[in-house]
DRENDO-1510 file (C-alpha; in Angstrom, 1 decimal, always signed):
<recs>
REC; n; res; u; v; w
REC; 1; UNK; -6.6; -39.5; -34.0 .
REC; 2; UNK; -6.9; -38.9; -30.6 .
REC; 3; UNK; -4.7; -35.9; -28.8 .
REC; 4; UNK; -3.3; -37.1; -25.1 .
REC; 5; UNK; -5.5; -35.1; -23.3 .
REC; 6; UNK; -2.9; -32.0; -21.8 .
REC; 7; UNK; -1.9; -31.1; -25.3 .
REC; 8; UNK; -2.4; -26.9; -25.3 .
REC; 9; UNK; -2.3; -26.7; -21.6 .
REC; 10; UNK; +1.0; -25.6; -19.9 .
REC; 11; UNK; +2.1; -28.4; -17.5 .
REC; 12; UNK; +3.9; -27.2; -14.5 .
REC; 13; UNK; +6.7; -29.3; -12.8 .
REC; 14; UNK; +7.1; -27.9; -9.0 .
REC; 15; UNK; +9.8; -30.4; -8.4 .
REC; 16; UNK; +13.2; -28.4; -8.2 .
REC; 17; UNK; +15.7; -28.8; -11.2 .
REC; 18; UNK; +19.5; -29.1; -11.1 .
REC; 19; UNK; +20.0; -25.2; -10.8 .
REC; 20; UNK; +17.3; -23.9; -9.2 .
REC; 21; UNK; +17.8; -23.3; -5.3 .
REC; 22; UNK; +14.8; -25.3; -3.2 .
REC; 23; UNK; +14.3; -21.9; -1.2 .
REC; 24; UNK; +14.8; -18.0; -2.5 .
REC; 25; UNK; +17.0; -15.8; -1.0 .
REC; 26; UNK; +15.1; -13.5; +0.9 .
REC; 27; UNK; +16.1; -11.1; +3.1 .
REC; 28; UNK; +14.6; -8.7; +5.3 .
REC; 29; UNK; +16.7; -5.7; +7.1 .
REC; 30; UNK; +15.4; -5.5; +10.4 .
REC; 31; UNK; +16.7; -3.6; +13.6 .
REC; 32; UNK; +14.4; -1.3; +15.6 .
REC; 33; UNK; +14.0; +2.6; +13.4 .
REC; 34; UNK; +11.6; +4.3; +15.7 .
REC; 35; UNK; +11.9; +7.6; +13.2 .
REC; 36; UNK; +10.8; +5.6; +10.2 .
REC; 37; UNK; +7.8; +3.7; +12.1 .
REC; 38; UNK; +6.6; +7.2; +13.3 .
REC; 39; UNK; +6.3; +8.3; +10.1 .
REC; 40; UNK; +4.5; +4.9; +8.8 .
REC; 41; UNK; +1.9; +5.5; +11.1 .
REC; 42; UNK; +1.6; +9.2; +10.7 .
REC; 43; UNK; +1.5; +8.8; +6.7 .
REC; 44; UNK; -1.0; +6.2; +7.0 .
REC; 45; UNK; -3.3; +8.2; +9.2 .
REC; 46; UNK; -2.8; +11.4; +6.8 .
REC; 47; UNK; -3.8; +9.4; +3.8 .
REC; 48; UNK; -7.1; +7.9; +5.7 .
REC; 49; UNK; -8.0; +11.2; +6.2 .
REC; 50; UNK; -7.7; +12.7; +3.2 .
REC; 51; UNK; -9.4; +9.8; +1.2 .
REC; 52; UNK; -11.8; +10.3; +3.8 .
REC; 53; UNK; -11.8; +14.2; +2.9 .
REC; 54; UNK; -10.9; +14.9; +6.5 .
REC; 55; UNK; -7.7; +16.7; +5.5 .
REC; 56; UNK; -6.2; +18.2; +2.0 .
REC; 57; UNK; -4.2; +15.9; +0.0 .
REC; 58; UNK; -1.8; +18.8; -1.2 .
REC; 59; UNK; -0.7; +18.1; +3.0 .
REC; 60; UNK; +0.6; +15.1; +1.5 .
REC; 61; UNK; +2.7; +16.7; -1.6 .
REC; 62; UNK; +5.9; +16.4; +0.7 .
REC; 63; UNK; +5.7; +13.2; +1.0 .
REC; 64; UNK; +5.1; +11.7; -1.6 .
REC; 65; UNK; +6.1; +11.3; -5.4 .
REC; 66; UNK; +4.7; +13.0; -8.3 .
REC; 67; UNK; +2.2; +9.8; -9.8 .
REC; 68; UNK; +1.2; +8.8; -6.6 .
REC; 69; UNK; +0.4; +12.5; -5.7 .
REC; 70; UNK; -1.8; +12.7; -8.8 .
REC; 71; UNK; -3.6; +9.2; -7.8 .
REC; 72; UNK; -4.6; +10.3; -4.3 .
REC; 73; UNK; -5.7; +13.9; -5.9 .
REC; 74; UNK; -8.0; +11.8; -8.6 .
REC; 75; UNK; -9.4; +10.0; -6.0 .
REC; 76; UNK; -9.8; +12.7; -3.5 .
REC; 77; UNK; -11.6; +14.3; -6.6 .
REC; 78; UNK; -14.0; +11.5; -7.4 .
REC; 79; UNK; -15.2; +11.2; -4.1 .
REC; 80; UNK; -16.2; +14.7; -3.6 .
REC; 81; UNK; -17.9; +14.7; -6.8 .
REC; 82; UNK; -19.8; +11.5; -5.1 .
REC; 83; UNK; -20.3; +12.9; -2.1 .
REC; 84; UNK; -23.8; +12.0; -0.7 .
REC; 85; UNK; -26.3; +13.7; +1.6 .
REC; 86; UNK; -24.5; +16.6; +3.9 .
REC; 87; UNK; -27.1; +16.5; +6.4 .
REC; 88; UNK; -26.4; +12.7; +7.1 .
REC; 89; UNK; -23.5; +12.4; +9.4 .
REC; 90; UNK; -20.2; +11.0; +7.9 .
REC; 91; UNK; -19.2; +7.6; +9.0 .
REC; 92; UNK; -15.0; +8.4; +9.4 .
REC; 93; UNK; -12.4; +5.6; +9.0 .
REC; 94; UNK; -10.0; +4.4; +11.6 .
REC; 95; UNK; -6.6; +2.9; +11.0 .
REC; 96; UNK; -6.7; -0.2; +13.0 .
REC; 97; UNK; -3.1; -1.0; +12.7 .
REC; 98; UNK; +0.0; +0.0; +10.6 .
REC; 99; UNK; +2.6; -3.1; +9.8 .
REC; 100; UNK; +5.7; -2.2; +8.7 .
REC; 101; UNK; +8.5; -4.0; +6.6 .
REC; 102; UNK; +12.0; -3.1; +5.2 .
REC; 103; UNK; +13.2; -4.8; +2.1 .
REC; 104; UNK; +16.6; -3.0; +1.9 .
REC; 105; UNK; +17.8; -0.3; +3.7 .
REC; 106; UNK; +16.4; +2.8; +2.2 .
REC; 107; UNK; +12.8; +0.8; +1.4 .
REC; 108; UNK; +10.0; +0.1; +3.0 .
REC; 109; UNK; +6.5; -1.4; +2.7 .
REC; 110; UNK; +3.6; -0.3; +5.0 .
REC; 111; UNK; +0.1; -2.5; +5.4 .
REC; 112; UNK; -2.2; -0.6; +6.8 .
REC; 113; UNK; -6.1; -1.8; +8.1 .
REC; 114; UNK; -8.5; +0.5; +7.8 .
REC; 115; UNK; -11.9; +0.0; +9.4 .
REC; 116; UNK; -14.6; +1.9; +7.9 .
REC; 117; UNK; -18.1; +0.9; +9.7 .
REC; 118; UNK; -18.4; -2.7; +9.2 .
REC; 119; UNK; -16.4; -3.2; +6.4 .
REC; 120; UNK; -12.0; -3.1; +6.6 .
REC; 121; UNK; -10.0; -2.5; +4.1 .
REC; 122; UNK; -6.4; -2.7; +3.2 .
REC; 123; UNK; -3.7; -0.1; +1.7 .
REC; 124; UNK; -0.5; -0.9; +1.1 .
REC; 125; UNK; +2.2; +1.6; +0.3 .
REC; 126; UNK; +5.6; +1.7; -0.9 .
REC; 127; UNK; +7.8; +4.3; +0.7 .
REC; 128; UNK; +11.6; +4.9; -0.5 .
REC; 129; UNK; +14.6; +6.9; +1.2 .
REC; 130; UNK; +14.5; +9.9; -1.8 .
REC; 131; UNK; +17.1; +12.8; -1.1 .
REC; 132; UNK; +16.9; +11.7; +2.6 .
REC; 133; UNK; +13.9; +11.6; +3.5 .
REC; 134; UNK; +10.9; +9.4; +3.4 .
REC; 135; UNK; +8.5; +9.4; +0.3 .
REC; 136; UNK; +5.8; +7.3; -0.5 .
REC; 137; UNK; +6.4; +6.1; -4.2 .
REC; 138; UNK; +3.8; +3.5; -4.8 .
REC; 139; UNK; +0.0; +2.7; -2.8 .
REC; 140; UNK; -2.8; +0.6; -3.4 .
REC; 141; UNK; -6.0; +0.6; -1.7 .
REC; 142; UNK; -7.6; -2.7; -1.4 .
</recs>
């Protein structure tokens, strides 16, 4: 007896059913917060530099929540424990540019690209309005 051949596989319909909407609701607050995109570019240059181990990372316990102060103080850790040569110079990273969003009104998501020699990377973080003022509460380096 033969099986019809997408037996065990998940077959997915991408047509839209009776109750699903054909787009999401998204929305995005916008207007112009030149206090909160000062402080996206300043946090994103702080945590270059200390993942870079140009600057402490307790500079950053202000700023940012408990886990993702323990994150950036294991990494910080890890690299200095890797650190290589001290004679050879140090090759620093540069924030190339700092893109910021806002979800609701006391959220926002920074995307920041890093350029580190030839290579760039990506971190994004998650920053929330916490007893009025900014905190980073989530990052991920990519």
């Amino acid at each position: 007896m033969n099986a019809p051949a997408s037996q065990g596989l998940l077959s997915l319909d991408l047509g839209t059913g009776p109750d699903l909407p054909t787009r999401p609701n998204l929305r995005l607050v916008t207007g112009d917060d030149p206090d909160l995109a000062g402080f996206a570019t300043r946090f994103a240059q702080a945590v270059v530099e200390v993942i870079g181990g140009d600057r402490g990372v307790y500079q950053l316990m202000r700023w940012t929540t408990d886990d993702v102060y323990e994150d950036l103080y294991r990494r910080t850790s890890a690299l200095r424990r890797r650190s290589s040569d001290p004679r050879r110079p140090r090759l620093r990273a540069q924030v190339r540019s700092v893109h910021l969003s806002r979800p609701q009104p006391d959220v926002a998501e920074i995307s920041i690209h890093v350029r580190h020699g030839q290579r760039s990377r990506a971190i994004a973080a998650r920053i929330d309005c916490i007893e009025g003022r900014w905190r980073c509460s989530a990052i991920q380096f990519g």
